[in-house]
N, C-alpha and C positions, 0 to 999 in steps of 0.2 A: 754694730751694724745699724744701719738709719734703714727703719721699715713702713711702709703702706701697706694696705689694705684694700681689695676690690672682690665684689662678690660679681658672678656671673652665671646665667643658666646651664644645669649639668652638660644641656647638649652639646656646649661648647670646649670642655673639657678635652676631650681628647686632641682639640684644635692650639687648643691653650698651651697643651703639653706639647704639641710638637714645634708650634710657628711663635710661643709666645702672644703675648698683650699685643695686638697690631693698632697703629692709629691708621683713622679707616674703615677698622672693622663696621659690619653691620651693630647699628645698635639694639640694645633690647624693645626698646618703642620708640617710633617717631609719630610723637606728641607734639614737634615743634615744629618738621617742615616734612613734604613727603619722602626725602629722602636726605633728612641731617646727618651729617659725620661732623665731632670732633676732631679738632689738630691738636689735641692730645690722646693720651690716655687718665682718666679720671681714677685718684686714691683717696682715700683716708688715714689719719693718722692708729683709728681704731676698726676694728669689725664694727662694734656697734655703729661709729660714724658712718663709715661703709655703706652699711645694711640702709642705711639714713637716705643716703645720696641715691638709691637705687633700688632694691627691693621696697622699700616701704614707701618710698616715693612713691611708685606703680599701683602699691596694695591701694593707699591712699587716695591718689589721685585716677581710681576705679579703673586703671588701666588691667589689661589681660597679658599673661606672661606666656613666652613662646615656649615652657617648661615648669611643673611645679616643685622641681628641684633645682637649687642654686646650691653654688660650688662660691667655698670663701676664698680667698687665695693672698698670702704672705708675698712681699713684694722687696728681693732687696735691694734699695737706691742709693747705694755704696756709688757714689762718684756720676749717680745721674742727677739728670741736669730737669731740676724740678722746680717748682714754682706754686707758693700758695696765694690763695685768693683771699681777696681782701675781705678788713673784718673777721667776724667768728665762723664765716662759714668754713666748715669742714672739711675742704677738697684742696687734696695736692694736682697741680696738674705737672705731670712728664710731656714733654716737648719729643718725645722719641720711642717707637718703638721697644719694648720688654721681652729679652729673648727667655727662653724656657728655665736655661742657667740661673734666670734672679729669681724663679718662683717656686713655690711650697703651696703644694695644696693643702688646705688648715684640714676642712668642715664640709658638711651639705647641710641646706632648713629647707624646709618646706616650705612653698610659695604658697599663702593664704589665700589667692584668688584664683578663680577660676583660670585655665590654660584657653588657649587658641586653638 
């Protein structure tokens, strides 16, 4: 089984488990326009990369998190149609919607910075 990785804030968990990864979804910050959506959904090959792409991103880059628990989540890309980004950066991107079936909830961490 070929797997990603994506962390998300806990509050969306129950959203996760029923409707899946949506591309679309509201993001955790928009840092880049008042209202950015990706056309994909954004993985990593690792949690750690993961956590890279996205928690510590935010911690980092002093952003505030809509949650101070984050949900890891197990991804599996058995026959989806993914695409990595060039270079060493660490992100698979899916081109499709993730129904509830390809996910495992791993973990929860604690978001280091202050919530909203």
């Amino acid at each position: 089984m070929t797997t990603g990785y994506h962390w998300s804030p806990a509050t969306r968990r129950e959203s996760i488990r029923r409707r899946g990864l949506l591309i679309g979804a509201e993001p955790c910050v928009n840092g880049v326009e008042d209202d950015h959506r990706n056309e994909w959904i954004s993985l990593s090959p690792t949690p750690g990369q993961a956590w890279w792409l996205s928690g510590q991103a935010l911690e980092y880059g002093g952003f505030t998190a809509e949650h101070p628990v984050w949900d890891l989540w197990q991804v599996d890309l058995t026959d989806a149609d993914t695409a990595p980004c060039a270079g060493s950066y660490p992100e698979m991107r899916v081109h499709h919607s993730l129904t509830p079936d390809r996910l495992t909830w791993i973990a929860s961490r604690h978001f280091a910075t202050s919530t909203t």
